[in-house]
C-alpha positions in Angstrom: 64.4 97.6 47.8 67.5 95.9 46.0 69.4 98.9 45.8 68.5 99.7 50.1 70.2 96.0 50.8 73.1 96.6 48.6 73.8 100.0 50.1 73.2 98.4 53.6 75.7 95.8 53.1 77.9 97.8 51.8 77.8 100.1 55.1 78.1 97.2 56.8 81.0 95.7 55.2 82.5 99.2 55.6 82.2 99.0 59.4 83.6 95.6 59.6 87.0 97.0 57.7 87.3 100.0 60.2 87.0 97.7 63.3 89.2 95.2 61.5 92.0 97.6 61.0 91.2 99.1 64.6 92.0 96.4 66.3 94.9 95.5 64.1 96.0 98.4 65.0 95.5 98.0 68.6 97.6 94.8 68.9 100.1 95.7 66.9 100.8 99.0 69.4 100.3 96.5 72.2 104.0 96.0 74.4 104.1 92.3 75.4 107.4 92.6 77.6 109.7 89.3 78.3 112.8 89.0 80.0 115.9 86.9 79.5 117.7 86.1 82.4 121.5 87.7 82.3 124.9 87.7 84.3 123.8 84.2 86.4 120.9 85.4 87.6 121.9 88.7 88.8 119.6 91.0 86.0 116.6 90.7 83.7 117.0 92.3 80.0 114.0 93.3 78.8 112.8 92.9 75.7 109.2 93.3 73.3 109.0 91.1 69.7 107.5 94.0 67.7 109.1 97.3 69.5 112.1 98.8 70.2 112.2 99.9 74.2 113.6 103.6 74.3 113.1 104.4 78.0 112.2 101.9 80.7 111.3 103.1 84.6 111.2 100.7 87.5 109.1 101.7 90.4 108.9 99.2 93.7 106.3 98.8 96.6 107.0 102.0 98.5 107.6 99.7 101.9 110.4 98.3 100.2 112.5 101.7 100.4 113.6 101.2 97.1 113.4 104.3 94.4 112.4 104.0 91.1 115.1 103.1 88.6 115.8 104.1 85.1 118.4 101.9 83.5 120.9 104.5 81.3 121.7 102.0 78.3 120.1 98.6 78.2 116.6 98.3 79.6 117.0 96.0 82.8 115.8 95.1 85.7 118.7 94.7 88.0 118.9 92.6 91.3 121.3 95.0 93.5 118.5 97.4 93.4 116.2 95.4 95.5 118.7 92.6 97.0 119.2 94.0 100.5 116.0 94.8 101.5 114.3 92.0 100.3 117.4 89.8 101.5 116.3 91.7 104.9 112.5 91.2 104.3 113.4 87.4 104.4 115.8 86.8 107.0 115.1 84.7 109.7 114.1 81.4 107.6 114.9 78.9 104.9 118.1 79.9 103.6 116.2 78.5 99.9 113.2 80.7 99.4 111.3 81.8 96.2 108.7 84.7 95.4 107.6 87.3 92.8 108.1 90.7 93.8 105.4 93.3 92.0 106.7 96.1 90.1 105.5 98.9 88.1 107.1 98.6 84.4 106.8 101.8 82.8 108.1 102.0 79.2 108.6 104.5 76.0 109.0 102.7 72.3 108.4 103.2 69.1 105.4 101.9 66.8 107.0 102.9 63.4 107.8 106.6 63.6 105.8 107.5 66.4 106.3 107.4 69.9 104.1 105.3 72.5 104.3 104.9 76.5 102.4 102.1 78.7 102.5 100.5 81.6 101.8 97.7 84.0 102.2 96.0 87.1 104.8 92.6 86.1 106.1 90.0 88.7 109.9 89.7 89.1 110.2 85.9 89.7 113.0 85.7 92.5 114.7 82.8 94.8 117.2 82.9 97.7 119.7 80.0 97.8 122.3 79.9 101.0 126.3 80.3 100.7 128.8 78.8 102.6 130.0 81.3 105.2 128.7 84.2 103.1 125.2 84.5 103.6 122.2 84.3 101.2 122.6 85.2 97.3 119.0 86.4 95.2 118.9 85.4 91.7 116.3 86.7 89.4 114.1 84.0 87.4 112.0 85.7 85.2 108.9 88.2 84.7 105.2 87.6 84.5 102.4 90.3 83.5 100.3 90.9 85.8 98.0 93.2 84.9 98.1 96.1 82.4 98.0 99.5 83.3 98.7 100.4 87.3 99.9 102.7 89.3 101.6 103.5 92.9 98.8 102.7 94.8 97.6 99.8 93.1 101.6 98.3 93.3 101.3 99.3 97.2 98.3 97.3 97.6 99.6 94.3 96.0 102.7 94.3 98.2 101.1 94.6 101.0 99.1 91.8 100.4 101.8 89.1 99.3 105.0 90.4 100.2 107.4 87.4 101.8 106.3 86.4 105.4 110.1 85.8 107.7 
């Protein structure tokens, strides 16, 4: 009987390592994107604490008109992509308005030597502030997860729920 409760432990023990170790492994392959706001408000530089970004694509609400975007050098999110239309989207009132417009963040990086993609659906934190006698100017705030994971229609969807009344 002895020798049955040692082996079982010992199993047991065993299984607690692997799952240990799994989900070590797991977070440590995990992308926990930030961004640092750049040139005054006009980009976002994206960055993760534990992985080098290789290849970043931007994808907006289709009812935006904007295409996707993939930055050639540093991995940004820049204003001028989305400015006019969502300048457009909220013409008609306060000159000083903010938002969070959803995007879809796909991204390629490496975890040591191999190479990993993910994605998710992050807010771009945005406000509008009036300019004497030329207009409105967006500046870029910041970026908040959303959710993990996402795609077109799932973006779509958002948008269309919380885009910017006029």
């Amino acid at each position: 009987m002895t020798l049955w409760t040692n082996w079982s432990d010992h199993r047991a023990n065993e299984a607690d390592k692997i799952a240990a170790q799994s989900s070590a492994a797991r977070e440590r392959t995990k992308i926990d994107l930030a961004a640092i706001v750049q040139d005054g408000g006009d980009t976002l530089l994206l960055k993760d604490a534990r992985h080098d970004l290789q290849d970043v694509t931007i994808t907006f609400p289709r009812a935006l008109g904007v295409s996707p975007q993939r930055p050639p050098a540093e991995p940004v999110i820049d204003g001028s992509w989305f400015s006019a239309p969502l300048l457009k989207l909220t013409d008609g009132g306060s000159d000083d308005r903010a938002g969070r417009l959803p995007v879809l963040v796909s991204v390629q990086y490496f975890d040591g030597d191999t190479t990993r993609s993910a994605s998710g659906i992050y807010d771009v934190i945005w406000k509008t502030e009036g300019r004497m006698l030329r207009g409105r100017a967006l500046k870029l705030e910041g970026l908040r997860v959303r959710q993990r994971g996402g795609d077109q229609a799932r973006l779509d969807a958002i948008w269309a729920k919380e885009k910017p009344a006029t």
